[in-house]
C-alpha positions, 0 to 999 in steps of 0.5 A, a space after each residue: 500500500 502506497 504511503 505519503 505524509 498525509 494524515 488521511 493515508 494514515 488514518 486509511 491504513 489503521 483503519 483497514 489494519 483495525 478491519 484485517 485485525 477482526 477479520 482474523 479474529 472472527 475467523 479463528 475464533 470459529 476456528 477454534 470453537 468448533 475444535 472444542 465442541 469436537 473435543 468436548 463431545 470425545 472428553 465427555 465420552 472418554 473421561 480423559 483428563 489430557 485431552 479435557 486440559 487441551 480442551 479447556 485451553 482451547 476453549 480459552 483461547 477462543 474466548 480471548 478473541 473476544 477482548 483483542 475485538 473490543 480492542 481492535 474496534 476501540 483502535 477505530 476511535 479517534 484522539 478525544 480531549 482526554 486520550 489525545 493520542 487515540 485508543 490504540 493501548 486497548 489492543 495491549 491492556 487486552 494483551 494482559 487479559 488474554 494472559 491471565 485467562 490462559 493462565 487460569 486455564 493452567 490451574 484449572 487443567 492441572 487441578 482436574 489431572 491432579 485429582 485424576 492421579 489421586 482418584 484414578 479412572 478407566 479410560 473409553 474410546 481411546 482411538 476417539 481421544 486419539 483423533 481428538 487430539 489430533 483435531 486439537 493439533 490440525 485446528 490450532 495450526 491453522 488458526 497460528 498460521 492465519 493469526 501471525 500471517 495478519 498480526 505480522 502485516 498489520 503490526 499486532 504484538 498480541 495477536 502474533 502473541 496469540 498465533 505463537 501461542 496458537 502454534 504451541 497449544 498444537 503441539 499439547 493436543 499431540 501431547 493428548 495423543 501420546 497420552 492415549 498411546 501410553 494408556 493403550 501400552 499399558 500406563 493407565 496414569 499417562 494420561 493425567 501426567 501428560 495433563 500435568 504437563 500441558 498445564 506446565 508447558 502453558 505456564 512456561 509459554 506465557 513467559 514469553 507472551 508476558 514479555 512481548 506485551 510488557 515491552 509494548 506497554 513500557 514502550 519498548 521498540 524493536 532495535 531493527 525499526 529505529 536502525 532503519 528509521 535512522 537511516 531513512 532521515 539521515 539519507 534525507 538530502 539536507 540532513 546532517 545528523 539526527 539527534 534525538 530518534 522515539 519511537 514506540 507502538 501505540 496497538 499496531 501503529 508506531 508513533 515517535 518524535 526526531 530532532 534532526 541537525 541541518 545547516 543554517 538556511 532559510 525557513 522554506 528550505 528547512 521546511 523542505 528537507 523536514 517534509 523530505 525526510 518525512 515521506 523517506 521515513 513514511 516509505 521505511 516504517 509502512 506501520 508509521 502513523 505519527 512522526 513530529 519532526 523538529 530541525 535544529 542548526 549547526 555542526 554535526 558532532 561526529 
């Protein structure tokens, strides 16, 4: 999509984002619903407490969907006299509260896998847990794949943090199905062990969900954008150093401030090389919403 300085571009680019972002949201969300109501119907015909962790973190993912879509269409609003810099911040307040839901989807899972292994119970239809599991890996891929793919073009942290961690519940639905392999080979507790460690391995993954949205929230800046932002300002013609360079995510937007070096010379020139070095960054950064540039004059000091 093209890019220029003008306001209206940028408004036309978060908006159509904010529209990409809730497409992938609905989407997914039914994605990952329907597997659950696969699941629940296996869990609830098996009595597998593996398979009825993975089926509850599914569930759970699912309805974290729900406050990344409020977020996204508050994301739409425009600046008001009291958030002057706009409503972009829900995307990473709902970033936070899709932590805790997972969270508590951990305790809840190892809580039942818990009180399995103290009162254990014969399992049924193993070969139905077994294709569950496997229906739980196929529709958290697909989802993983869709939400990073969007989340990745339109700039998201939470949800490229929700595909990653997508991707990862994959892998402890194939965990379902190693546990219903061991009960078959004769290990009748393999299934709440692996419901333990799903629930550890979810905990283990938020780690890094926690980080990402952390440094969203700090206004923590990936060192790659503001290299390349430098670059794009200080190839401006005109420009003798940049001073001061902020940037930080606002959503899935970026905004900042510059203080760029230029030689002493009329304010229509200075006026020039400022709106030069703004289409230069525009081009560099697609995801750039705001950028105030100021001038100063004088010597570079390298």
């Amino acid at each position: 999509m093209p890019h220029t300085h003008d306001a209206a571009d940028s408004i036309d680019d978060a908006m159509e984002a904010n529209r990409e972002g809730i497409r992938a949201l609905k989407i997914s969300m039914v994605i990952l619903l329907a597997t659950t109501l696969l699941q629940v119907i296996v869990v609830v015909i098996s009595g597998s407490v593996a398979l009825l962790a993975d089926t509850i973190h599914n569930f759970s993912d699912a309805l974290t969907a729900v406050p990344l879509w409020i977020a996204f269409i508050l994301g739409r609003k425009v600046a008001s006299k009291r958030y002057t810099y706009g409503y972009g911040r829900a995307e990473d307040l709902a970033g936070l509260f899709i932590v805790l839901v997972i969270a508590l989807s951990a305790v809840l899972a190892a809580w039942h896998s818990i009180e399995r292994l103290v009162n254990p119970q014969p399992l049924q239809n193993l070969w139905w847990v077994l294709a569950a599991g496997l229906i739980g890996f196929a529709g958290n891929e697909l989802v993983a794949v869709y939400r990073i793919r969007v989340g990745q073009k339109i700039g998201s942290a939470a949800l490229v943090a929700d595909g990653v961690h997508a991707r990862t519940d994959g892998f402890t639905s194939l965990a379902v199905v190693f546990g219903a392999v061991g009960v078959m080979l004769g290990f009748p507790l393999a299934d709440p062990v692996i419901g333990l460690l799903i629930s550890a391995a979810i905990i283990v993954l938020l780690a890094g969900t926690v980080k990402s949205i952390g440094r969203r929230l700090m206004d923590g800046i990936e060192p790659e954008l503001v290299s390349r932002a430098r670059t794009a300002l200080e190839g401006a013609p005109g420009v003798l150093e940049v001073s001061r360079l902020q940037l930080r995510w606002v959503g899935h937007r970026l905004q900042g401030s510059s203080t760029i070096v230029v030689a002493d010379a009329a304010l229509s020139q200075i006026e020039g090389i400022i709106a030069e070095a703004e289409q230069r960054l525009a081009a560099a950064l697609p995801k750039l919403e705001d950028m105030v540039i100021t001038a100063s004059t004088g010597e570079p000091r390298r």
